[in-house]
C-alpha positions as CSV (number, residue, x, y, z in Angstrom):
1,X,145.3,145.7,150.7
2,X,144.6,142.5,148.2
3,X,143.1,143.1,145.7
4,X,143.7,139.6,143.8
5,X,142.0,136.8,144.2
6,X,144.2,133.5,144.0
7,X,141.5,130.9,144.5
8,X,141.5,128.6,141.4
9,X,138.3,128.9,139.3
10,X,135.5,126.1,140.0
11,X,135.8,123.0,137.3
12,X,131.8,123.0,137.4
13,X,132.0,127.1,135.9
14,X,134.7,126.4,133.5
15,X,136.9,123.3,131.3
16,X,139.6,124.7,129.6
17,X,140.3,122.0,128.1
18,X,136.3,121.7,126.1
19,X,136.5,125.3,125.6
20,X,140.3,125.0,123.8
21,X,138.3,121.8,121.4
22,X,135.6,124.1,121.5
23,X,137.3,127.4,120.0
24,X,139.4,124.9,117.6
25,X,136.8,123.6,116.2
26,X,135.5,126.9,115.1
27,X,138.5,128.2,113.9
28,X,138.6,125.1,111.9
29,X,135.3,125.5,110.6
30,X,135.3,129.2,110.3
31,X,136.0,129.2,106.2
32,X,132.9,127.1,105.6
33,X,130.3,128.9,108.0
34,X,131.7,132.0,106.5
35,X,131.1,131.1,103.0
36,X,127.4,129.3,104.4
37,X,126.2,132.7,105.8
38,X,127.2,134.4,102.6
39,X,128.1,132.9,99.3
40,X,129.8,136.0,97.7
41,X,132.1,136.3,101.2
42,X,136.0,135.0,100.2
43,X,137.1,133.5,103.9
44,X,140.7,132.7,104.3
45,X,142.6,129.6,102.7
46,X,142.4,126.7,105.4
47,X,145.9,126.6,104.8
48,X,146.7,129.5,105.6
49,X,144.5,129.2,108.8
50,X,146.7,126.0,109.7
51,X,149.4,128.4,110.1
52,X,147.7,129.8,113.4
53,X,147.5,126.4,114.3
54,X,151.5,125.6,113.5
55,X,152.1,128.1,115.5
56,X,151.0,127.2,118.6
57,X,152.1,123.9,118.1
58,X,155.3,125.3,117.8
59,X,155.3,127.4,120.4
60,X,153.9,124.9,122.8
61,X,157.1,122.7,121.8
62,X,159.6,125.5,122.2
63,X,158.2,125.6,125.6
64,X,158.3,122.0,127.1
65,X,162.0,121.7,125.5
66,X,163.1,124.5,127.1
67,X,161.6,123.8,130.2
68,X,163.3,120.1,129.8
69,X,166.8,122.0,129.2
70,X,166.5,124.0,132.0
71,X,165.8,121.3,134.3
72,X,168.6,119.6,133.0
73,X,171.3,122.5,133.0
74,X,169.7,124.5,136.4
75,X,167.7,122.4,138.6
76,X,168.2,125.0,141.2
77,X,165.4,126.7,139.6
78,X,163.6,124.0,138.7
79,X,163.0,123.2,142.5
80,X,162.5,126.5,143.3
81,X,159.7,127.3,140.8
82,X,158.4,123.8,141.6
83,X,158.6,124.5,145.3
84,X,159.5,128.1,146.6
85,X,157.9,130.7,143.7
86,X,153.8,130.3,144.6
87,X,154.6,131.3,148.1
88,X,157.1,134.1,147.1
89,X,154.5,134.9,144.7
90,X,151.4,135.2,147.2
91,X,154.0,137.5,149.5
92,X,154.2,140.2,147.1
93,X,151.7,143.2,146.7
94,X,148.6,143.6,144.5
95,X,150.8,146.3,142.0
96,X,153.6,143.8,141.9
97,X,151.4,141.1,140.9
98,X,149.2,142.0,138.5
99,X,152.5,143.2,137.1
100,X,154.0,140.1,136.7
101,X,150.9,138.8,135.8
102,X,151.0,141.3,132.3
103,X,154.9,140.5,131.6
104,X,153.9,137.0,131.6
105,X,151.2,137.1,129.3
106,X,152.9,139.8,127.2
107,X,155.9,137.5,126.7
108,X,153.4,134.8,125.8
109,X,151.8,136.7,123.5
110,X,155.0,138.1,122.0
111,X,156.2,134.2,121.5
112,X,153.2,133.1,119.6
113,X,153.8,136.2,117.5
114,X,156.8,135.8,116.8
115,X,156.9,131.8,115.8
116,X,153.8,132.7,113.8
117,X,155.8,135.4,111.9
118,X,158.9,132.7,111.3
119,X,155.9,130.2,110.1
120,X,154.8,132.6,107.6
């Protein structure tokens, strides 16, 4: 039984790409609405807040070199991840995705927490 739905989601619903300017630009902001709303509140340093922001820079350069050394040194995989895994992927059952789905976002999330730890 499938239990996943694959479809991509509608560009009219949602833009990533606003909502990532969007959410940056409250994050950014966040120390001086904070002490707006409340004069006595201490919000964090903004330079400590640019750490977050290293971070994921950081992270998202780790990433493209590494995908950029592995298309250099295994193009095997390249190809087939290119090519071969979406299908492989859409074969499997509901369980088996959502589980890959998890690792791949933990792992993710473990990355980013990890660089921001070295940052800091």
């Amino acid at each position: 039984m499938e239990f996943l739905d694959l479809r991509p989601v509608s560009s009219s619903r949602y833009s990533e790409p606003l909502s990532i300017a969007l959410l940056l630009l409250l994050f950014l902001s966040f120390p001086w609405l904070c002490r707006h709303v409340d004069v006595t509140s201490a919000p964090l340093d903004p330079g400590a807040l640019s750490a977050v922001i290293m971070a994921v820079l950081s992270f998202l350069l780790f990433k493209a070199v590494t995908w950029r050394v592995m298309k250099a040194i295994w193009p095997v995989f390249t190809v087939y991840s290119e090519c071969d895994f979406e299908y492989d992927f859409r074969g499997l059952v509901a369980r088996e995705k959502v589980l890959i789905y998890l690792a791949f976002y933990l792992l993710l999330l473990m990355g980013f927490v990890f660089t921001l730890t070295a940052l800091l």
